[in-house]
C-alpha positions in Angstrom: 0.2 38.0 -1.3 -2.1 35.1 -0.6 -3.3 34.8 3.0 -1.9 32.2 5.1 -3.7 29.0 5.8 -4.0 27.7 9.2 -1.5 24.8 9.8 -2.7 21.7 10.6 0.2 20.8 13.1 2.8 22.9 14.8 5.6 21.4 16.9 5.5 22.9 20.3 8.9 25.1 21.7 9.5 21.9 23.0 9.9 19.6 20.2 11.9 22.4 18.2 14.3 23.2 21.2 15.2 19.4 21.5 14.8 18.6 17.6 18.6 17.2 16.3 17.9 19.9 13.4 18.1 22.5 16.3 21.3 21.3 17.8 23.1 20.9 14.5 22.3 24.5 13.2 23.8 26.0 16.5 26.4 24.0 16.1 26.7 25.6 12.3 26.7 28.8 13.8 29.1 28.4 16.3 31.3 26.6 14.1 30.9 28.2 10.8 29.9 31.9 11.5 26.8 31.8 9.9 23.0 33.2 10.9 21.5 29.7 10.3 19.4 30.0 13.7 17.1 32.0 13.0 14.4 30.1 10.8 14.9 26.5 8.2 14.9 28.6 5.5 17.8 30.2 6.7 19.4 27.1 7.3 18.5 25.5 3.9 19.5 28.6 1.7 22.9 27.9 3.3 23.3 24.7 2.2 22.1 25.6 -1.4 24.4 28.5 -1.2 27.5 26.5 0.1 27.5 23.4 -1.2 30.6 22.4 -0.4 30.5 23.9 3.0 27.4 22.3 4.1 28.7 19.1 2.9 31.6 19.3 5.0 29.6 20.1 7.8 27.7 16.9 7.7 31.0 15.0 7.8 32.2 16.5 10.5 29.3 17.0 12.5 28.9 12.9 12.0 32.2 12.7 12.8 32.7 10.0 9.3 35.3 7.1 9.6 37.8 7.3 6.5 41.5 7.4 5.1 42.9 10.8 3.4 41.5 14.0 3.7 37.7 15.1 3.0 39.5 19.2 2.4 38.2 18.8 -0.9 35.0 18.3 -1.2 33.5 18.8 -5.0 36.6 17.8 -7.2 33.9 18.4 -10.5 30.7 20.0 -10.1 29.4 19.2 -13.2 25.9 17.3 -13.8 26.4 14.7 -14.6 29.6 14.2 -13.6 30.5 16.0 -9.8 33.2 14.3 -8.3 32.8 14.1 -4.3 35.5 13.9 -2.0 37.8 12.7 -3.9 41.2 11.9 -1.4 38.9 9.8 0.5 38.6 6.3 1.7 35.6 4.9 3.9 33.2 1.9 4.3 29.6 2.4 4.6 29.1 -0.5 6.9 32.2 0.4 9.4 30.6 4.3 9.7 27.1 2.0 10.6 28.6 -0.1 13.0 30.9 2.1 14.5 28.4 4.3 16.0 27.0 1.3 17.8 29.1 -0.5 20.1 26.5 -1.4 22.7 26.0 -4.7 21.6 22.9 -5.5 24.1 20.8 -2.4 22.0 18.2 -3.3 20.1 18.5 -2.7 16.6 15.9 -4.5 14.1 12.3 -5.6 15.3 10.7 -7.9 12.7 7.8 -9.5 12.2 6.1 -11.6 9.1 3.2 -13.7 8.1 5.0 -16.6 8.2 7.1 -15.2 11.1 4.3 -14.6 13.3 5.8 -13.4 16.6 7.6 -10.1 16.7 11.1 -10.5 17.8 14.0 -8.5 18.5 17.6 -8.7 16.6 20.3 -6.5 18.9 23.0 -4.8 17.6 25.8 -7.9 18.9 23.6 -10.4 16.5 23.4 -7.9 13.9 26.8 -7.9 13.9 28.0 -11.1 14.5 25.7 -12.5 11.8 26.9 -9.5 9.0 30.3 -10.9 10.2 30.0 -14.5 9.5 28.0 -13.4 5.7 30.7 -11.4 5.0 33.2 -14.6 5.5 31.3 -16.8 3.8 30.8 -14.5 0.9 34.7 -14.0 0.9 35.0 -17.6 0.6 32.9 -18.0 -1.8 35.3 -15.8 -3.8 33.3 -12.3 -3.5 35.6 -9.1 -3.4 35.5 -5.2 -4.5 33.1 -4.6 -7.4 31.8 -8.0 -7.5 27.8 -8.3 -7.5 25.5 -10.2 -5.5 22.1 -10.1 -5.9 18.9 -11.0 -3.5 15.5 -12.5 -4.2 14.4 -12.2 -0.5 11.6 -10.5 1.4 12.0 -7.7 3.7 13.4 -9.2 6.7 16.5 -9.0 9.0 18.8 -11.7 7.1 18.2 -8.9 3.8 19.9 -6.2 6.1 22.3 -8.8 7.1 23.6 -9.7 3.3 23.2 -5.8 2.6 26.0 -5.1 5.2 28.3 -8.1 4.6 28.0 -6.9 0.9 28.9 -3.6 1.3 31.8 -4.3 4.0 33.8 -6.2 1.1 33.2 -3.7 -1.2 31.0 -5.6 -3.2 27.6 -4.4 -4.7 24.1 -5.4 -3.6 21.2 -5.4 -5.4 17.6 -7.0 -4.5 14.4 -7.7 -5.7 11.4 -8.7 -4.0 10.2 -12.6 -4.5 6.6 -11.4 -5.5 8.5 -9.7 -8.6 7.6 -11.6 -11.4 10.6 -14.0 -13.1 10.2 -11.6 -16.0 10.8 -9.0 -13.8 13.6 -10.0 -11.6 15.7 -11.3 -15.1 15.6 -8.2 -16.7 17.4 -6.8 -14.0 19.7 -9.1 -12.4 20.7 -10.2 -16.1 21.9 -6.5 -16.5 24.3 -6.4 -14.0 26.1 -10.3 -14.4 26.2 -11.1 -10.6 28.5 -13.7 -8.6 26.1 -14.8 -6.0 22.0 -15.0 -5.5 20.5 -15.1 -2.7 17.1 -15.8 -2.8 14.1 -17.6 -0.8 12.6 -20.8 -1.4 9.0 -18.7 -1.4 6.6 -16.7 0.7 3.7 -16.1 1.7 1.5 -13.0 0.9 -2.3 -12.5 2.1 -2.3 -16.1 4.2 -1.2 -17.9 0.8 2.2 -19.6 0.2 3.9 -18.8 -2.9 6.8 -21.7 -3.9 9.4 -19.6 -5.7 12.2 -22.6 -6.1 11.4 -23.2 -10.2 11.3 -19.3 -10.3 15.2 -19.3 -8.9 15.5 -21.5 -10.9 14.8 -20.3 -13.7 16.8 -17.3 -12.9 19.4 -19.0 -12.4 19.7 -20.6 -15.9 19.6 -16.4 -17.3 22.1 -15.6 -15.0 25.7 -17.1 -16.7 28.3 -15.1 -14.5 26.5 -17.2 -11.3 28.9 -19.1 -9.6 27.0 -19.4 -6.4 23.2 -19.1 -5.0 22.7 -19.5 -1.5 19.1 -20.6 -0.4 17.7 -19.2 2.3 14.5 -21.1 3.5 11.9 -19.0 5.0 8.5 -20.3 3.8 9.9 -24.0 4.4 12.7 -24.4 6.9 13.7 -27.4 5.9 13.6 -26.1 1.7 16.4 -27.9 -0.1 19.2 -26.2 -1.8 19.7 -29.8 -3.6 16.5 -28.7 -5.9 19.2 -25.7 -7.6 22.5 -25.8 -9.1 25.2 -24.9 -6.8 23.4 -23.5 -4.1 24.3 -23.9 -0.7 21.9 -23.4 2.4 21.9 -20.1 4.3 23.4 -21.7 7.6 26.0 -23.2 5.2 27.1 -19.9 4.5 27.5 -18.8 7.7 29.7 -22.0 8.3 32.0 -21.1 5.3 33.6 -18.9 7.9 34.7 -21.0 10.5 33.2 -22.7 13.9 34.9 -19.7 15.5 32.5 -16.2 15.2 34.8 -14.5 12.6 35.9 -10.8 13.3 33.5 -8.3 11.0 36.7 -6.4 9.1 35.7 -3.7 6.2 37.2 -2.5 3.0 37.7 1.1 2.7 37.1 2.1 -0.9 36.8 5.7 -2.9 33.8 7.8 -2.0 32.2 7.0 -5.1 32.6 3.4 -5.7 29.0 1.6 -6.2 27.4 0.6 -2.8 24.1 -0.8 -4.7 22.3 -1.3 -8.0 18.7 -0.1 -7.7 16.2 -0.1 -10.9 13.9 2.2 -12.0 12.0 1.6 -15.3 10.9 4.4 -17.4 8.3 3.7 -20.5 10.7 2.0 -23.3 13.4 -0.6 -22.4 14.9 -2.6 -19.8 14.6 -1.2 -16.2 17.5 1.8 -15.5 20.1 -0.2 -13.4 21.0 3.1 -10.9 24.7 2.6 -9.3 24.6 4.6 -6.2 28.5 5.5 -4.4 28.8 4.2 -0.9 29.8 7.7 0.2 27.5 9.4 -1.3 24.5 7.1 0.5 26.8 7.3 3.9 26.4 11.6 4.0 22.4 11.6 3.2 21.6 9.0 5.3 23.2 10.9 7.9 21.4 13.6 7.1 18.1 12.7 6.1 17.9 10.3 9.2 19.0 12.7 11.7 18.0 15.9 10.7 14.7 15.2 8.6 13.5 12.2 10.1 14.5 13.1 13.9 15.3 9.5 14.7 16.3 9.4 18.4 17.5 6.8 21.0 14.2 5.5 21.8 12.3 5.7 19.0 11.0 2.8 16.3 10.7 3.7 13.0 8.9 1.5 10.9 8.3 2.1 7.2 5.9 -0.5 4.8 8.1 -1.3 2.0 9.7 -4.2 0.3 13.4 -4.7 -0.9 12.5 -4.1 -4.4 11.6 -0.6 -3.6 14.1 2.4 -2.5 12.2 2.8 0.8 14.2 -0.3 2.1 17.4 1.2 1.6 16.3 4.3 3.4 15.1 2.4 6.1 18.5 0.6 6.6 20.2 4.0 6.4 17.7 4.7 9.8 20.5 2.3 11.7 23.0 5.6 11.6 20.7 7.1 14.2 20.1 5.5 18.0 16.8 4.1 16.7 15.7 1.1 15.9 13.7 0.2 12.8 11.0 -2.3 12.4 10.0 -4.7 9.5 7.5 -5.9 8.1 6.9 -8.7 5.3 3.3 -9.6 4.0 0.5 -7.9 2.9 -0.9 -4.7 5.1 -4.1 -5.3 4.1 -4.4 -9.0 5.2 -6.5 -9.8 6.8 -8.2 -6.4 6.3 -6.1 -2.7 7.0 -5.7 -3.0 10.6 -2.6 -5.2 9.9 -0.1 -2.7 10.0 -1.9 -0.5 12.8 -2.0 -4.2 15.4 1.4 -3.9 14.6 2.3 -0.2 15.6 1.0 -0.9 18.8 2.4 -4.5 19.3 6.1 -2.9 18.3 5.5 0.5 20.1 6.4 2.3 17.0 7.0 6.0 17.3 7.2 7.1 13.2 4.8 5.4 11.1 6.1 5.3 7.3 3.8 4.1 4.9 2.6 5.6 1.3 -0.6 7.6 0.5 -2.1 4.8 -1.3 -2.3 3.1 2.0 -3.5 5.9 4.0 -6.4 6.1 1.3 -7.5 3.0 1.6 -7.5 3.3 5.4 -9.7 6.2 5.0 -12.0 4.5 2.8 -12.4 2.0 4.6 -13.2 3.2 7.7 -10.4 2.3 9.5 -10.3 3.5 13.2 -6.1 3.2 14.2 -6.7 4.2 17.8 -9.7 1.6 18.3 -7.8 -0.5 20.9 -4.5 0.3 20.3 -2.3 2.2 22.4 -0.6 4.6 20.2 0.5 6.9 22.8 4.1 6.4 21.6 3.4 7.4 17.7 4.3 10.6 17.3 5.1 10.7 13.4 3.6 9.7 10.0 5.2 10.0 7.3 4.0 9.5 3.7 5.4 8.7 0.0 4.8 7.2 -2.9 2.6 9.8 -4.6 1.3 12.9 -3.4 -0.7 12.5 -0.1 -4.7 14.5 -0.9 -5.8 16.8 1.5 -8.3 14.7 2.6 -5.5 12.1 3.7 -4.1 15.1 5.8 -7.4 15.2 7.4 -7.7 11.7 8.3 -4.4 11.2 9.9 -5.4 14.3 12.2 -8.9 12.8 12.9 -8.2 9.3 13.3 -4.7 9.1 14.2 -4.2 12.1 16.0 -4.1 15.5 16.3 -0.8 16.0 17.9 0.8 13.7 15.1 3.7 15.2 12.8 2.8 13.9 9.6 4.9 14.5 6.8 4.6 13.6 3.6 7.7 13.6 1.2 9.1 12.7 -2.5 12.0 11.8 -3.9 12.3 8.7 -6.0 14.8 6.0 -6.7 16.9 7.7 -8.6 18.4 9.5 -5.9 17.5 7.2 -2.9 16.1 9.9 -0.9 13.4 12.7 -0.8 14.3 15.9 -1.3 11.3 18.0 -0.8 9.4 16.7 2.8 9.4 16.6 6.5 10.8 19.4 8.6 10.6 18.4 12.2 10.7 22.0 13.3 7.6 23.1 10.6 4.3 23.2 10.7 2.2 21.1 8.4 -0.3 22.2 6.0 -3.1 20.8 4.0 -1.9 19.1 0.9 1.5 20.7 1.4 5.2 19.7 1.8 6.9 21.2 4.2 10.1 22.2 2.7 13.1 21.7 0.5 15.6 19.5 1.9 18.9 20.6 3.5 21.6 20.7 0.4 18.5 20.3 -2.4 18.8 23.0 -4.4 15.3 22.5 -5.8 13.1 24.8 -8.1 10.3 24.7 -9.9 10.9 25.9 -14.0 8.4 27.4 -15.9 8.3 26.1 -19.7 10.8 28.7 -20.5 13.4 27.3 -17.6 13.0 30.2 -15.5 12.0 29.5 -11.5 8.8 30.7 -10.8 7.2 30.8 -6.8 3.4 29.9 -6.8 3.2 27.9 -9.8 3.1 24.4 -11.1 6.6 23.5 -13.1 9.5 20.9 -13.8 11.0 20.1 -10.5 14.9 20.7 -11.6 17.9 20.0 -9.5 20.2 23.0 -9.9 23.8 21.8 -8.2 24.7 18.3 -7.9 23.9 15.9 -4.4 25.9 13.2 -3.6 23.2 10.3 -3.4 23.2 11.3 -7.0 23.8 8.3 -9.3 27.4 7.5 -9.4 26.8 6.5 -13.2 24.0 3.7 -14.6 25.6 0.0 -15.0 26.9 -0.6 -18.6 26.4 3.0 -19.7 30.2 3.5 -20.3 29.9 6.7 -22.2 26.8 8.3 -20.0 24.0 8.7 -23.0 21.7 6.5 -20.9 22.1 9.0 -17.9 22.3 11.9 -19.5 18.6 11.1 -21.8 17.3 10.0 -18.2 17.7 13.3 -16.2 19.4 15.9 -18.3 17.9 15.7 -21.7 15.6 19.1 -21.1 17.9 21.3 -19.6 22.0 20.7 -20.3 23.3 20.5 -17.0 20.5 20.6 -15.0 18.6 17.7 -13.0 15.3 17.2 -14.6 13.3 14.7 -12.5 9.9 14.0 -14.0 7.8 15.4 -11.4 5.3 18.8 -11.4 6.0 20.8 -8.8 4.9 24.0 -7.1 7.0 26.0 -4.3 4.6 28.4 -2.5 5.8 31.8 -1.1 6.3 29.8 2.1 8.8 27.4 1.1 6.3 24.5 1.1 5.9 22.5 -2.1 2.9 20.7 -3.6 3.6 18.0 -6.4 0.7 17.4 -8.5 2.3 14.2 -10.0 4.7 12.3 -12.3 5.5 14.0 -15.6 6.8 10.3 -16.5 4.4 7.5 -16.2 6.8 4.8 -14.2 3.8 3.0 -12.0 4.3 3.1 -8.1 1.5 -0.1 -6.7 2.1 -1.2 -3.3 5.5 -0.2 -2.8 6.9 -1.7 -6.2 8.0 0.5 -9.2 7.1 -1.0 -12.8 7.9 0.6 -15.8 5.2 0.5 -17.9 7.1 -1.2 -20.5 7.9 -4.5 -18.3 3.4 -4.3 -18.2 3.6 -4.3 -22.2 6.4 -7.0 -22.0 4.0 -9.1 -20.2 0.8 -8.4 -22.1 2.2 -8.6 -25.5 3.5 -11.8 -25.4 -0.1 -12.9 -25.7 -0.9 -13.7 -29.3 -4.3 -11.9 -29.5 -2.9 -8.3 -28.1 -0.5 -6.5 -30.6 -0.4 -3.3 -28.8 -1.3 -1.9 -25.3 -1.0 1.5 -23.3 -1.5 1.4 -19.5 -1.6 4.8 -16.7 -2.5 4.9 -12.8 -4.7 7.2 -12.6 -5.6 7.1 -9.3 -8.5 7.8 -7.4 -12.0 6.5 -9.4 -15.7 5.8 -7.4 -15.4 1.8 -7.6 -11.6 1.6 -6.9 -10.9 2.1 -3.0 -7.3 1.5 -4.2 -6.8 3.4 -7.2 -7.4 2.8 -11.0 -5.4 1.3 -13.6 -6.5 0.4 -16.4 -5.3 -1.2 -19.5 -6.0 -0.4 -23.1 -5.1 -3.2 -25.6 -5.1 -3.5 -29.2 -6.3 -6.4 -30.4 -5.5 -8.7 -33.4 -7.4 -9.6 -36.2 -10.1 -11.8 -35.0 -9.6 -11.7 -31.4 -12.2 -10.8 -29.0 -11.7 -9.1 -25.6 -13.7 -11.4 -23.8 -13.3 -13.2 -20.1 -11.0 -16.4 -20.8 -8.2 -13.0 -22.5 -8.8 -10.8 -19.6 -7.8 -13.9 -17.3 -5.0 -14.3 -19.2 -3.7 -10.8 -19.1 -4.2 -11.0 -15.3 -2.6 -14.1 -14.8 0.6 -13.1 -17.3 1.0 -9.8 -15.6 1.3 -11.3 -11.8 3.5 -14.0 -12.8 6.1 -11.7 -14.9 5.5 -8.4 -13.3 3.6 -8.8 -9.9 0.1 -9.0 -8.2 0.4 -5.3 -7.8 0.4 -4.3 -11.2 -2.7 -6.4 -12.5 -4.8 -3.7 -14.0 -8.0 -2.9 -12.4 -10.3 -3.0 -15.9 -9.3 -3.9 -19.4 -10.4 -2.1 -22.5 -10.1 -2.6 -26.2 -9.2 0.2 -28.7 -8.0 0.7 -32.3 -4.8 2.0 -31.3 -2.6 3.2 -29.5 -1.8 7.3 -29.6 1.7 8.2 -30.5 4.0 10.8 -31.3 5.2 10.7 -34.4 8.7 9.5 -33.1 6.4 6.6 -32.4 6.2 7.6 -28.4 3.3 6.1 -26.6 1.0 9.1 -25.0 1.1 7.7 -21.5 1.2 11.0 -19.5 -1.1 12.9 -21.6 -4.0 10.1 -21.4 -3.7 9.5 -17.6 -3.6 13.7 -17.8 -7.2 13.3 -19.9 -8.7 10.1 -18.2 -7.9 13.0 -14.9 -10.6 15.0 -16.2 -8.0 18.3 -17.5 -8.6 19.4 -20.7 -7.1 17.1 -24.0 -6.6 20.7 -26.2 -4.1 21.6 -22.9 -2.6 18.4 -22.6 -1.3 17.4 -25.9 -0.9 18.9 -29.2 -2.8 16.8 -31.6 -0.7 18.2 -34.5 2.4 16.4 -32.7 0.5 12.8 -33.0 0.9 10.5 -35.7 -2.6 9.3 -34.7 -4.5 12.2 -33.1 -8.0 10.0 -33.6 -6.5 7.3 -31.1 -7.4 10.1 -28.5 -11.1 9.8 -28.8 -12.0 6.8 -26.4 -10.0 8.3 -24.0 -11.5 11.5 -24.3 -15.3 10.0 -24.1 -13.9 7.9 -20.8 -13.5 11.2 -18.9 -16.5 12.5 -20.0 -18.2 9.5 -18.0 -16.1 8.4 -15.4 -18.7 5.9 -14.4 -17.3 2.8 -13.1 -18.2 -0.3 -15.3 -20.9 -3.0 -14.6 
């Protein structure tokens, strides 16, 4: 057996004895009967090893709002397919609110770039606002199953809509307005909405961004529209007269009456949709992802409570927009007695102290921000505690991609060494990590600290056998309820199934290399897909091609993130193009690929250099070779990577392979 590393961080008797992971496993074992006490591990095996029991503990323990009985909790276990608690009624928003009846309790702290000053929305405005949304949506004609979509930034009127959505039943689905038109068509288009709400623009990095001809634009794609309601935030006196049909925020609120309506909820199944979120893979439109409102109700509980640790007293923030899952997860922080705090602009404007001015100025107790971002900071030279007072942070927490041991380091240098900092991943596609933070763990270098409670995660060798101490498929062996309810307009499942079960019948295939070591951490070494995670937003590496091909002198393109690269503070991406007969790869095209990439994907995803090949490598299904380049550009070795007798052009290969053998920045 390998020797133990030293941890990095150990919560003291202290923290463990008044962690709300501790109090819910004694209450398991007075409850249940079961030795969960004794260690996590214990604790997590049981909730691998009884599903349906551990599931039923979390709605109990929560004590979940609902009609009919939750006896039965996994009607079908199949993947895809598992039924959950199926003689059940509920309402995601009535569980939220009815844990909260202290109306004077701060709920949301938000602050902006155009929104200067922090301020404070309490739990009575939260919910007299969701209340007068949720009338003036109903008059507007929304109902059960209907859509609305957003084009709005990440602040407090977002989590307003969400709620008023999801108390009638209806189904929410957002974007962020520095998505590209492109960007935001291709999904909205998929999913025929009623109402859009969107922003008249923003501003990102001190600049304002006018995004009225972008709505409307999208309005003219989106036929089922019956109604888009304008909310002005980088103008407050933006008019709704410049779109068709569109109404003004505060007109909405109106629709209900002069009298504050009452906030009422519609119970519906455990499985019906809640919200559409997108993730792209590398061919086609982005995968519209239906999660079930009781599905999102039950891990929220229990990712907020027991993984986060969220307290009364405590302010979580987490740097994310609406177009990216982190938003949801933040939202599902309001189960807990915290309060969450948001953010809209750009963290690193006007350099990466941004976000740090504003962990002390909101007293924020659990950081939440990506590794990117905590790379940059380190290579920047960033100094958090430089007159701050950060006595009240106590957590960071990290996602996005895997956090290097040298980003360990840094948070316990510069932002201090009694700081829990865990680093997690999950994705989209189940709106939640499952492999992460512990609050009762210690933390090691590079490392995970455990599999989370009901995950029943392994790591598969190539044969599909799990393996300890090595690098494999991360697999999903029995079903989770955050698990998609089914994708939009994929009435017979193919789309679903090809997404996650393709590899192994019956078994969750994510996309991710994994390793679990003898400890019960987990390492993940990276994507074994190539969707692109810049900033916080999730492109698909096809909307990128969208967006570059259109230009007449490109006829083919393959982009990766590769990551870290001497030059590029904030990672690498770079983008190999084809080119036309004729054309030249010279300034005026790389301007243009620039410019057609932020205005139909987003700023984000501009690549970093631009190169010209001969082609493209591909399988000889026609496949581009995305993971196995950004594999090569990574230094490993090409003959391990990919099997050139597989390619239908194995000579495409050869740039790529002299790239890595001089990683040299360019001049």
């Amino acid at each position: 057996m390998a020797s133990v590393p030293a941890p990095l961080w150990s919560p003291s008797p202290e923290d463990v004895a008044n962690a709300n992971i501790t109090a819910y496993a004694a209450w398991v074992q007075r409850t249940r009967g079961v030795d969960v006490t004794a260690s996590y591990d214990a604790l997590w095996r049981w909730s691998v090893e009884d599903v349906d029991g551990f599931w039923a503990s979390i709605w109990e323990y929560f004590d979940v709002v609902a009609d009919g009985s939750p006896a039965t909790v996994l009607g079908d276990r199949s993947m895809p397919g598992a039924t959950w608690f199926p003689d059940v009624r509920l309402n995601y928003t009535e569980n939220l609110f009815a844990r909260h009846p202290d109306d004077d309790a701060p709920a949301i702290h938000h602050v902006s770039e155009n929104r200067e000053q922090l301020a404070t929305m309490t739990w009575g405005e939260l919910r007299t606002q969701t209340a007068r949304v949720a009338a003036g949506l109903r008059a507007l004609g929304v109902g059960e199953g209907d859509r609305v979509v957003a084009y709005v930034p990440n602040v407090p009127e977002a989590v307003v809509a969400f709620l008023a959505c999801a108390s009638l039943g209806a189904i929410w689905s957002s974007c962020s307005p520095d998505f590209g038109a492109r960007s935001v068509a291709d999904r909205f288009t998929q999913i025929e909405p009623k109402v859009l709400i969107a922003v008249d623009g923003y501003r990102y990095a001190g600049k304002d961004f006018d995004r009225l001809d972008v709505v409307a634009g999208l309005q003219a794609e989106l036929p089922t529209l019956e109604k888009t309601v304008l909310l002005p935030y980088l103008d407050a006196a933006a008019d709704p007269g410049r779109l068709t049909d569109a109404i003004a925020w505060d007109a909405l609120l109106a629709l209900g009456g002069e009298a504050a309506p009452a906030l009422t909820f519609d119970r519906v199944p455990f499985d019906h949709p809640l919200w559409v979120l997108f993730s792209s893979g590398t061919t086609g439109l982005p995968k519209p992802i239906v999660h079930g409102q009781g599905g999102m109700l039950l891990e929220q509980l229990k990712k907020s409570y027991l993984h986060l640790d969220a307290r009364p007293g405590d302010r979580v923030m987490w740097f994310t927009t609406t177009g990216w899952m982190m938003w949801n997860f933040l939202v599902g922080v309001l189960f807990t007695d915290a309060e969450i705090v948001l953010f809209d602009g750009n963290p690193g404007y006007p350099d990466l102290n941004r976000l740090w001015d504003l962990a002390d100025e909101a007293q924020v107790t659990t950081f939440g921000t990506s590794a990117s971002f905590l790379a940059s900071c380190m290579k920047a030279g960033i100094e958090p505690g430089d007159g701050r007072d950060l006595a009240k942070l106590t957590a960071v927490g990290s996602t996005g991609s895997p956090l290097s041991p040298e980003g360990f380091h840094w948070v316990y240098e510069h932002v201090g060494e009694d700081t829990w900092l865990f680093s997690t991943s999950g994705g989209t596609d189940v709106c939640t990590a499952f492999v992460g933070g512990v609050p009762t763990l210690p933390v090691y270098e590079g490392e995970l600290q455990a599999r989370a409670l009901g995950a029943d995660l392994q790591s598969w060798d190539e044969e599909g056998r799990p393996h300890v101490g090595a690098v494999g498929e991360l697999v999903l062996t029995q079903p989770m309820p955050s698990m998609p309810v089914m994708f939009w307009n994929d009435p017979d499942g193919e789309r679903y199934r090809d997404s996650y079960f393709d590899t192994y019948p019956g078994i969750w295939r994510h996309g991710d290399w994994i390793e679990i070591t003898e400890r019960g951490t987990a390492i993940i070494t990276g994507r074994s897909d190539s969707t692109i995670n810049r900033g916080g937003i999730r492109m698909g590496t096809s909307e990128i091609y969208r967006a570059v091909l259109a230009l007449d002198e490109i006829v083919d393109a393959l982009i990766v993130d590769v990551g870290g690269r001497p030059g590029f503070p904030d990672g690498w991406m770079p983008l190999f193009v084809v080119l036309a007969p004729g054309a030249a790869l010279d300034a005026d095209l790389i301007k243009r690929i620039a410019a057609r990439v932020r205005t139909d994907c987003s700023p984000r995803h501009v690549p970093n250099e631009v190169f010209a090949i001969d082609a493209v490598p591909r399988t000889m299904s026609g496949k581009t070779l995305e993971v196995p380049v950004k594999r090569i550009l990574m230094g490993q070795d090409p003959d391990e990577v990919v099997s050139k007798g597989s390619l239908a052009n194995p000579e495409a290969l050869a740039p790529f392979i002299a790239m890595a053998a001089d990683p040299a920045p360019a001049s």
